[in-house]
N, C-alpha and C positions, 0 to 999 in steps of 0.2 A: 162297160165303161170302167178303166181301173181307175183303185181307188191306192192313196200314199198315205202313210203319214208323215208331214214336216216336222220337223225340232228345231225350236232356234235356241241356242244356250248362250245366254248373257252372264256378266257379272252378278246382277240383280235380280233377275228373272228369266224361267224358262218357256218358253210358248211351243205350245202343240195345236197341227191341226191338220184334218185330215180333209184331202185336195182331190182335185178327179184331175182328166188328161184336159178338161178348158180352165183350168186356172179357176173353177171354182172352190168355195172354203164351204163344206159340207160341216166340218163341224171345227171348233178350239174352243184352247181353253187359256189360261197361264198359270202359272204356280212361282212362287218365289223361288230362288237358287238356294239349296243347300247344300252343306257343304260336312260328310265326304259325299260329292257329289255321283259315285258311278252307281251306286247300288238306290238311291234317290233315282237317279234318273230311272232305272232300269225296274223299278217297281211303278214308277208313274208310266211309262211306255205300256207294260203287261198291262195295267190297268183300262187305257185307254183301248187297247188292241181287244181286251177283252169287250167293253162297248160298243166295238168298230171291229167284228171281224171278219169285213168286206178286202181291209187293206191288205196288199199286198204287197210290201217294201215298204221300205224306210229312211227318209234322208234327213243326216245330222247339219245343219251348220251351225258352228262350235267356236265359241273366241279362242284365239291362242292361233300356235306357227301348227299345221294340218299337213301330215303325207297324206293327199287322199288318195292314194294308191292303195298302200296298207288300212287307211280308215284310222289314222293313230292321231294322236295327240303328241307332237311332239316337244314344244315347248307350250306353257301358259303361264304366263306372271302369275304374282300372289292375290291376283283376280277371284283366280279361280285354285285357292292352298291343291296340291294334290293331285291336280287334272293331267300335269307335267306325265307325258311317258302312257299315255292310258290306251289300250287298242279297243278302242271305240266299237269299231266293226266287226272285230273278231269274238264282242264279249256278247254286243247284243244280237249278232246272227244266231250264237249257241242260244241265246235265251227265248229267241223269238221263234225261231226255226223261220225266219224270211229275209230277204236280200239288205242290207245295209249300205251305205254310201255316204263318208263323211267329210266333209269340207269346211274350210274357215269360212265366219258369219259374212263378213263382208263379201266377200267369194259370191255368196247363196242371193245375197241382193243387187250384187249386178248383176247375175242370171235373171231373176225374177225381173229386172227393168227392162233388160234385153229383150226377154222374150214376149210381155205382158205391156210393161210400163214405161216410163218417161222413153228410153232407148230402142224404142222397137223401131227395127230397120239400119238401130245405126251399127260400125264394125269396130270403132273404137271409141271408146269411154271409159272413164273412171267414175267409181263410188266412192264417196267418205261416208263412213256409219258416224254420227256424233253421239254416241253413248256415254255408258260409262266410261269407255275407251277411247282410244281413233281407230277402225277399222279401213280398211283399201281392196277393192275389191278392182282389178281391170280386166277389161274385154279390149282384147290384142286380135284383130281381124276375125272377128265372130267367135274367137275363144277364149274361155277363161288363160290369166296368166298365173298359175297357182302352181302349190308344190315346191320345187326346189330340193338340192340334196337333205336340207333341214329342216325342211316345208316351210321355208319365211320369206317367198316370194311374194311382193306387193306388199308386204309388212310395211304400208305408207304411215302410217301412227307413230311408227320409230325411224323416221328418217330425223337424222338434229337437226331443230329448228332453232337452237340457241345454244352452241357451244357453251360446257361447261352450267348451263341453268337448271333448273328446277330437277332435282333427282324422278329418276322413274321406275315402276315397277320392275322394268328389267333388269333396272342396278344400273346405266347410264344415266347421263346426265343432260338433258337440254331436250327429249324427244318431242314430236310434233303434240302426240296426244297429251302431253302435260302443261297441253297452251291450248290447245282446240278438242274439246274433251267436255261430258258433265262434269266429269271428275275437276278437269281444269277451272270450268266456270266458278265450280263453288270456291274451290282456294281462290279466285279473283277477287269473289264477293265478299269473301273472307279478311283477304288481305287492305280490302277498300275499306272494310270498318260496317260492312251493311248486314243488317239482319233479315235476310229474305233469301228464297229460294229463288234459281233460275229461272222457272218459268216466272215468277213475280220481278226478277230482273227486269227484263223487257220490257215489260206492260211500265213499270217504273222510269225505264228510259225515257220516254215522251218528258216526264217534266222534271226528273232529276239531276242535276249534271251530272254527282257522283255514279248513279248508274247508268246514264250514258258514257261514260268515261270508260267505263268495262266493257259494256258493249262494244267499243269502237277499237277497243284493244285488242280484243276476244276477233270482231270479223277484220281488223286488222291482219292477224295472223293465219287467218284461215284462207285470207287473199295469198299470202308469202306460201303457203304451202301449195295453195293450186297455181299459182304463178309456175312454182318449182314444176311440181309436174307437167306441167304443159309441155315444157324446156322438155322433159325426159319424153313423154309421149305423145305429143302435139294429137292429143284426142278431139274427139266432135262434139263430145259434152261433159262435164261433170253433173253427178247427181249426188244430192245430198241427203243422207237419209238417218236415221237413229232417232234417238228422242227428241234429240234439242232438236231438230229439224222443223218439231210440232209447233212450233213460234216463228219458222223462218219470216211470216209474213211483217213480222215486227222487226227481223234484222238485215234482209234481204238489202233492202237499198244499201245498206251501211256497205255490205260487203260487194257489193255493186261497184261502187265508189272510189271503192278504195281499191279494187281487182283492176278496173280499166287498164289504171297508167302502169301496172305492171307487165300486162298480157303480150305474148311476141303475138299475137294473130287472133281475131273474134273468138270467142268460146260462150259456147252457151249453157246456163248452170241453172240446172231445173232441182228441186223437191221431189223425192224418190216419193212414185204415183202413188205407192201403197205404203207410204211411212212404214208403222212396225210390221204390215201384216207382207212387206218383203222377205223378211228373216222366215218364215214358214212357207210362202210361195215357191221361193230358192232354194230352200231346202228338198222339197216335195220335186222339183225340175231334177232334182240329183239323179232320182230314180225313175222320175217319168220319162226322161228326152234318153234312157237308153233301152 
């Protein structure tokens, strides 16, 4: 039975875990993100390989715009200082002596939905990761749509959502994910005067108006953007998945609500089946489905 190791590499944290060929998790772990992150990362891999040395390959998926072709790193905001330009696949195949294969994070959790979770069976769908970030991950007739001459295909997190609004990592101004984002939530809760974290957000919604008022704002926007996509790829489903995901059942109607009377046609939007433990699944399918 082969065995993989996954890597999901977030803003915040990194998750490792090592997968067999039925989507079972044999073993993880997580570690915080540090940052210079290549030689970090590439000592916690040898480490774990060294505990695990059943595995045979290894699949990254990684924030930032991905050639997964070369396995590079070709852009990453100040997410991730440094990660800009990094050959991913070429540093840790020397170090490993085993098969690497690197993809953008959202990328790696519409595979894992596809193949495992909420999307099994369907040909078209989209993922939004709610992280730190906005990640976009699409399945274009049973395949990933990724890469590009600059690897920033599906880069849905930056599509403008508000001309001229809220600056972004990238150095524009108005992107999706600086409205539909962890990142975003907290400048909302910020900007509203509240002293509480995101997930305290929600649960507070029920009887607060001022934090109902973010909430509604917040799935407000996240209807405007999957409205948008729809228009672009009149998919079968969206799935949602990242952190903020782990609360949907507290904002779900909100964004219900307010999705209908935009929608050109039914769309059905499910919570990614395996929340975080997408990002290692997906990654682990890099190297297993070839």
């Amino acid at each position: 039975m082969a065995k993989v190791l996954g890597v999901d590499i977030g803003g915040t944290k990194v998750r490792m875990g090592v997968i067999d060929d039925l989507g079972q998790i044999l073993y993880e772990e997580q570690i915080p993100t540090q940052i210079p992150l290549y030689p970090y990362l590439e000592e916690n891999i040898l480490r774990v390989l060294a505990a695990q040395p059943n595995v045979s390959a290894i699949g990254v998926g990684t924030h930032g715009f991905v050639d997964p072709k070369q396995g590079k790193v070709i852009y990453a905001a100040e997410t991730l200082p440094g990660w800009t330009n990094t050959p991913v696949k070429e540093w840790l195949e020397k170090a490993t002596g085993k098969r690497v294969e690197v993809e953008n994070d959202a990328n790696a959790v519409a595979l894992a939905e596809a193949k495992f979770g909420a999307a099994r069976g369907l040909d078209r769908v989209v993922v939004l990761t709610l992280g730190t970030g906005l990640g976009g991950g699409v399945l274009w007739d049973g395949k990933l749509l990724s890469g590009g001459p600059h690897g920033g295909a599906a880069e849905l997190g930056h599509m403008i959502l508000y001309p001229n609004g809220v600056k972004c990592a990238c150095g524009r101004l108005g992107c999706s994910e600086m409205y539909v984002s962890g990142t975003a939530l907290r400048r909302r809760i910020r900007e509203a005067g509240l002293a509480i974290t995101p997930p305290e957000l929600f649960g507070n919604a029920q009887t607060d108006p001022k934090a109902k008022q973010v909430v509604e704002e917040f799935t407000g926007d996240l209807a405007l953007v999957i409205s948008s996509l729809q228009a672009a790829f009149d998919m079968e489903m969206v799935i949602i998945g990242g952190g903020v995901s782990e609360a949907a059942d507290l904002w779900m109607e909100s964004l219900q609500r307010q999705l209908k009377p935009m929608l050109l046609n039914p769309l059905d939007v499910e919570v990614a089946r395996f929340e975080n433990d997408a990002g290692i699944l997906g990654a682990a399918l890099l190297v297993l489905e070839q």
